[in-house]
C-alpha positions in Angstrom: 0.0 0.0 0.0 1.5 3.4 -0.5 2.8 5.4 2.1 1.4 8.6 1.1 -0.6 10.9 3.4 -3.1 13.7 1.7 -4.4 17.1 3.3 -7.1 18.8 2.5 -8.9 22.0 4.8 -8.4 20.1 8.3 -8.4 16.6 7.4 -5.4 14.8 6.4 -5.8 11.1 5.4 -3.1 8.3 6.1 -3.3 5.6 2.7 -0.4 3.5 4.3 -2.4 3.5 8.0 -5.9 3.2 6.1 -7.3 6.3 7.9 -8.7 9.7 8.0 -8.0 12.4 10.9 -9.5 15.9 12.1 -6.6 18.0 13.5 -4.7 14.7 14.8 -8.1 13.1 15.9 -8.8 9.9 14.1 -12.7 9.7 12.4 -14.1 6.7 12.1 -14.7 5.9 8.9 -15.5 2.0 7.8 -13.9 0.0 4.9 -15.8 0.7 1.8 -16.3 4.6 2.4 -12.8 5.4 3.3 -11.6 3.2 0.1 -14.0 5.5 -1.8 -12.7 9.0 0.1 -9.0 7.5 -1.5 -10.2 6.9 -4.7 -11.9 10.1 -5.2 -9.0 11.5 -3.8 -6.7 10.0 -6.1 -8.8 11.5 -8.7 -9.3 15.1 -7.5 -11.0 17.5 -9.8 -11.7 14.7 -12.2 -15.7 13.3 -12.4 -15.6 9.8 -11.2 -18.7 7.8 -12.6 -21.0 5.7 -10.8 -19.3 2.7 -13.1 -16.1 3.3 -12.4 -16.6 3.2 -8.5 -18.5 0.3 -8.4 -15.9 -1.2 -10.8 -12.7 0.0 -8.3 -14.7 -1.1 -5.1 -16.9 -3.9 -6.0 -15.4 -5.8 -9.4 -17.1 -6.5 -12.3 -18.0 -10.0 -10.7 -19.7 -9.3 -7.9 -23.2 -9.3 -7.5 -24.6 -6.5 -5.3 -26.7 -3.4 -4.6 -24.3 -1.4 -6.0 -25.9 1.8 -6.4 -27.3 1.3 -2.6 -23.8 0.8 -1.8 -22.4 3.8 -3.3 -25.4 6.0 -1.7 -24.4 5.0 1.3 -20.8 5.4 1.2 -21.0 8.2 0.1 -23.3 9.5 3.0 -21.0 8.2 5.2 -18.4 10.3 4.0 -20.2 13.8 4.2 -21.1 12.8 7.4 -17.1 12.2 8.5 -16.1 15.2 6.5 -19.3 17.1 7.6 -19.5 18.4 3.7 -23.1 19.8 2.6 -24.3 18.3 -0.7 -25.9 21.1 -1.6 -23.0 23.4 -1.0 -20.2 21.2 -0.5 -16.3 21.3 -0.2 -15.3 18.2 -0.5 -17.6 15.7 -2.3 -19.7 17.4 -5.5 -22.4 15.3 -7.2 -23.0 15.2 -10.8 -26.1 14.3 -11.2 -27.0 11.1 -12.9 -23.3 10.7 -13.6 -21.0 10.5 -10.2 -18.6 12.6 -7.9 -16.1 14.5 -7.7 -13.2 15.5 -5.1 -13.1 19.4 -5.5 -10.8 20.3 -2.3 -7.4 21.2 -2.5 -5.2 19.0 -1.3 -1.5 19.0 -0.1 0.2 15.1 -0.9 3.2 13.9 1.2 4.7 11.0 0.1 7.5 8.7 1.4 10.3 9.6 -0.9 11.3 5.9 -1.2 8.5 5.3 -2.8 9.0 6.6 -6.3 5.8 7.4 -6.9 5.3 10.4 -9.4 1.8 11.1 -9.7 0.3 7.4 -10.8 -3.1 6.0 -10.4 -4.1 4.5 -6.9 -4.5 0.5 -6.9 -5.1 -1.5 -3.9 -5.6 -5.4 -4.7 -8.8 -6.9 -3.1 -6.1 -9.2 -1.1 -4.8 -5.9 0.1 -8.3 -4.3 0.9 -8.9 -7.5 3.1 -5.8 -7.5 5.0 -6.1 -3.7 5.9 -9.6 -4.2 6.7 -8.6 -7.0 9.5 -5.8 -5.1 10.5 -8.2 -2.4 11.2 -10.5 -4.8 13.1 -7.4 -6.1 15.0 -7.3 -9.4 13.5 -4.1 -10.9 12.0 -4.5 -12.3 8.1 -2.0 -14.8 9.1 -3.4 -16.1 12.1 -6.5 -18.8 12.1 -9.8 -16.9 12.4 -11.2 -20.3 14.2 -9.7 -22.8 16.2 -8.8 -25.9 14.9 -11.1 -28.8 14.9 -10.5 -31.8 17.1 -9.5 -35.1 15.3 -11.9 -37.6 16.3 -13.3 -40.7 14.5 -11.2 -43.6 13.5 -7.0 -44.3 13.8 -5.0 -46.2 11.3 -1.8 -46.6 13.4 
């Protein structure tokens, strides 16, 4: 994951921690919305359609309520900015067509990373593991214990 960290009015968002703050103060901000808050990010000033975000956070293959989804991420994300739709300064709605990021930002990335400008790309393996890292669970650790051996013995 890139270890880049974005500002924008008093918010500053962490990609490599996976998180958003208000002047130092961590919001809470689940999965799906803050994955959405980066990509809109990553696309400031640029409309993002309602096909391409259900494309970057769903996958072509997966079947559901995608535009319900998207609502509600994207609610969830004014609410944790506190942005108005009607007057916002953050998140702008085109509608029938998508969003777009209209805040300025400030970007800071880690200058071992090389990264000049590209697109952001998070694998669904590495959506998963920051989302259990989040919830405080370990990817390489068994989520249930082990089943007892029982039945029959061939030694």
């Amino acid at each position: 994951m890139p270890d880049k960290r974005v500002r924008f009015d008093e918010f500053e968002l962490d990609f490599g921690r996976f998180q958003l703050c208000r002047k130092g103060n961590p919001i809470r901000l689940e999965g799906l919305p803050l994955q959405l808050l980066m990509f809109l990010i990553e696309n400031q000033r640029q409309l993002v359609t309602r096909e391409q975000i259900a494309d970057a956070l769903w996958g072509k293959d997966v079947f559901v309520d995608v535009e319900q989804g998207i609502n509600t991420a994207i609610r969830k994300i004014r609410m944790a900015l506190e942005d108005d739709s009607v007057q916002p300064h953050f998140l702008q709605t085109v509608v029938g067509r998508g969003y777009r990021f209209v805040a300025e930002i400030s970007v800071e990335a880690a200058a071992a990373a090389g990264s000049e400008g590209g697109e952001f790309h998070i694998t669904a393996e590495e959506f998963g593991q920051a989302l259990m890292a989040a919830a405080g669970l370990h990817p390489e650790e068994p989520t249930e214990p082990p089943k007892p051996r029982g039945g029959s013995s061939t030694t």
